[in-house]
NUTIVO-672532 format. One line per 2 residues: number of its first residue (from 0); their letters; for each residue x, y, z of N, C-alpha, C. Coordinates in steps of 0.1 Angstrom, whole numbers, plus 2048, in hexadecimal, padded with zeros to 3 digits. Layout:
NUM = A = X,Y,Z,X,Y,Z,X,Y,Z  ...
% end
This chain:
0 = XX = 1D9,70B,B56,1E1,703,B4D,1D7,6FA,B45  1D8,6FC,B37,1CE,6F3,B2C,1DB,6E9,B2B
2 = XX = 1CF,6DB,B2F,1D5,6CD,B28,1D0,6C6,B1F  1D7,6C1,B19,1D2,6B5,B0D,1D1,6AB,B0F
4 = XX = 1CA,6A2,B0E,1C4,690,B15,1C9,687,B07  1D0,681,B0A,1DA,675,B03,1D6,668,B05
6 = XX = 1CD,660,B03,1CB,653,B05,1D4,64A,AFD  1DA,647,B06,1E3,636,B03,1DF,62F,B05
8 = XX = 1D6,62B,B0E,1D4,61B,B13,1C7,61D,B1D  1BF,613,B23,1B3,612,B2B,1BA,617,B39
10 = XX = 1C4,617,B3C,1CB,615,B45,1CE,621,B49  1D1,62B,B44,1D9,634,B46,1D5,63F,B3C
12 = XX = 1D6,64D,B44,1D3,656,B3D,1DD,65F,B3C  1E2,667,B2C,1F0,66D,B31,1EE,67B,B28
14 = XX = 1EF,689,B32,1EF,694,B2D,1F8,698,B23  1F7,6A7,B21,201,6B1,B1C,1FB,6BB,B22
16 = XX = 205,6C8,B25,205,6D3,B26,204,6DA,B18  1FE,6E6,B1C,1FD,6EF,B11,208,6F2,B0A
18 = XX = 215,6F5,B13,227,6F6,B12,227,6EF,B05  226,6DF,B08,22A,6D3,B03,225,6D5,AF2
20 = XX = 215,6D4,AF5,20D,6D6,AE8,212,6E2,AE1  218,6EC,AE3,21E,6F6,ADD,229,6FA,AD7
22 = XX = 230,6F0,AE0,243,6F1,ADB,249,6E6,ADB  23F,6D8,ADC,24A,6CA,ADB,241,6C3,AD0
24 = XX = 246,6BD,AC4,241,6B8,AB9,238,6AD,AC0  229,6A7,ABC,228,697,AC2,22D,68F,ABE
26 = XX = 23A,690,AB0,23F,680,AB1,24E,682,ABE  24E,68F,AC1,258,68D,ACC,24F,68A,ADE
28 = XX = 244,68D,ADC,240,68E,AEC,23C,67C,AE9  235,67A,AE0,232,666,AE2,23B,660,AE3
30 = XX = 248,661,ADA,254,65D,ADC,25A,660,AEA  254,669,AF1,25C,66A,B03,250,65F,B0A
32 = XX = 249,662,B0A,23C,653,B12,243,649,B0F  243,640,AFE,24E,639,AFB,25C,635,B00
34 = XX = 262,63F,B06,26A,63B,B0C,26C,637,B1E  262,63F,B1F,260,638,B30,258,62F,B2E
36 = XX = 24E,629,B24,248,61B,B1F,250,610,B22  261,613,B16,268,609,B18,26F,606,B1F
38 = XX = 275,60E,B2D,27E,610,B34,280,602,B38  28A,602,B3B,28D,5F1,B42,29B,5F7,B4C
40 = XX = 28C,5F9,B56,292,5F9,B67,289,5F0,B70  28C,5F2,B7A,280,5EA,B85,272,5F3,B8B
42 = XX = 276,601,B89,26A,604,B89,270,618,B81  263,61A,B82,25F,629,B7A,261,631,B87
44 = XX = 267,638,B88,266,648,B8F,257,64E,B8A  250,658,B95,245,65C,B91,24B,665,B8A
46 = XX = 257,66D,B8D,25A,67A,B81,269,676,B77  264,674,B6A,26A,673,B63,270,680,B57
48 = XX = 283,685,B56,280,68D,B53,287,68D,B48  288,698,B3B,28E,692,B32,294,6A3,B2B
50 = XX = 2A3,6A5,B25,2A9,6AA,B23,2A9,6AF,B13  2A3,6B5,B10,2A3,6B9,AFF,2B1,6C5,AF9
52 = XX = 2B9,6BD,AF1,2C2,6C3,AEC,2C1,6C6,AE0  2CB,6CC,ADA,2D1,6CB,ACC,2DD,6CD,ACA
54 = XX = 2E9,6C1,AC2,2EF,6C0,ABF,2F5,6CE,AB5  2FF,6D9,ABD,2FF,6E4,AB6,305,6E7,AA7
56 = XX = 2FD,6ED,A9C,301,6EC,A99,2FA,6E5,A89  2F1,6DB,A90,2EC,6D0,A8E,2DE,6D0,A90
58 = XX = 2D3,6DB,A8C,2C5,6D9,A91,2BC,6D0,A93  2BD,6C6,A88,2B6,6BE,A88,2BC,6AF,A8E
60 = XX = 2C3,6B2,A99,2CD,6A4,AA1,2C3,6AA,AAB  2BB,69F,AB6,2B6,69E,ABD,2BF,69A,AC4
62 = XX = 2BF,69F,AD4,2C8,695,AE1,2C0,699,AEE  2B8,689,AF0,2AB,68A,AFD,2B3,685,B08
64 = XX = 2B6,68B,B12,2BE,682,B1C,2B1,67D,B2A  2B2,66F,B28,2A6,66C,B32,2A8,666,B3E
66 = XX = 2A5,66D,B4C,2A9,66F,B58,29D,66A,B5F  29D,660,B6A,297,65F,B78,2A0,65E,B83
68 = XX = 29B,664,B94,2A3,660,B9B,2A1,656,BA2  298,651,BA6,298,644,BAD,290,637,BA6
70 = XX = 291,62C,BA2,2A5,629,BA2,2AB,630,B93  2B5,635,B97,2BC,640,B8B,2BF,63A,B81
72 = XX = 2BC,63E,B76,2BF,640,B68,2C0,647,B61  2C7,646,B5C,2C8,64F,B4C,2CD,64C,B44
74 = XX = 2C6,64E,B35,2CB,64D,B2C,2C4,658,B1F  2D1,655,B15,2D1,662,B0D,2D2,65A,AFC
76 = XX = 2CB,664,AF5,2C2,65F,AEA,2C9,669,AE0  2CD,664,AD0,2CE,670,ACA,2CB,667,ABA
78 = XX = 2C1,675,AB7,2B9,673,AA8,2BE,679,AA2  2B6,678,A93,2B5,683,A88,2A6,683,A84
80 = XX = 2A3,691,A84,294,699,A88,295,6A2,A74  28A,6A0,A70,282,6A4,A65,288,6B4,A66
82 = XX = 283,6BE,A6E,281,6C7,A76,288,6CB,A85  290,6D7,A88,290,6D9,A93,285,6D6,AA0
84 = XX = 28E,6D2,AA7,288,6CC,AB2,286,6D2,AC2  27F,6D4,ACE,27D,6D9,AD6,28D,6D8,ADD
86 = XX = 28E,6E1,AE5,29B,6E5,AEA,296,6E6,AFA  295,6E4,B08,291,6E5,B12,296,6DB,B1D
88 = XX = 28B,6DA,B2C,288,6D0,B31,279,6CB,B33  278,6BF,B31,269,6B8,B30,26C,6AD,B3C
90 = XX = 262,6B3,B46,258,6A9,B52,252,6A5,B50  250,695,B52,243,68F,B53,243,686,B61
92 = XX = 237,68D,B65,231,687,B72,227,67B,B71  22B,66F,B77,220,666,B77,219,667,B82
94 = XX = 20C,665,B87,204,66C,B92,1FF,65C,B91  1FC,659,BA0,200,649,BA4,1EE,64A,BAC
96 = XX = 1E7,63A,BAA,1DA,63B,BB4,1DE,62F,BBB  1E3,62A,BC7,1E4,61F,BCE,1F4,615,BC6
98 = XX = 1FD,61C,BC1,204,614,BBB,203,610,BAB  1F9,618,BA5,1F2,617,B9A,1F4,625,B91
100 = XX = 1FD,625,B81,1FE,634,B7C,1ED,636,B7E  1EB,63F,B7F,1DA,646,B79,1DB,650,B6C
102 = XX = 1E7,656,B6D,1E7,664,B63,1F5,667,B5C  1F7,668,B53,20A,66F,B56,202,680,B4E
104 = XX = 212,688,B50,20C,697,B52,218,69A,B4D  21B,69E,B3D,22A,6A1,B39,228,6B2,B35
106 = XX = 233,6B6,B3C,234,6C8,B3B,23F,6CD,B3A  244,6D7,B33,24F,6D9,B2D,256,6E5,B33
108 = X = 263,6E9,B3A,267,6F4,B40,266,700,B3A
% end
């Protein structure tokens, strides 16, 4: 499995899969980091997962539905995209060192 290395921050280092880099635009995969950025819960699930639709009918209507289960959330997002947009499911794993993200690792079903 080829990954691609994403620096956001000193802090944290956040992949892509090859999947990802091949069939999800990067203003849609930054915009998913983005949104587990701004979540306002009490804490992050290490696997965060998210739901790529389309509005049928409607190509260019994005609908990301964004799911963790402990403690549960979800919520669901709908755009208007330049361009058709990925259709799937996208994992992203945060990989934890003592309580601390080290890595996140986003991969697409």
């Amino acid at each position: 499995m080829e990954n691609r290395k994403i620096r956001f921050d000193e802090k944290q280092d956040r992949y892509i899969t090859k999947g990802i880099k091949e069939n999800v635009s990067p203003y849609l995969y930054h915009y998913l980091f983005e949104l587990i950025d701004t979540m306002k819960v009490a804490q992050r699930d290490c696997l965060q997962v998210f739901d790529l639709k389309r509005v049928p009918g409607q190509e260019n209507t994005q609908i990301v539905i964004h799911t963790q289960e402990c403690p549960r959330y979800k919520k669901r997002y709908v755009f208007q995209t330049a361009m058709p947009q990925a259709i799937g499911k996208i994992s992203l794993l945060i990989m934890m060192t003592h309580t601390v993200p080290c890595f996140w690792l986003m991969s697409i079903d």
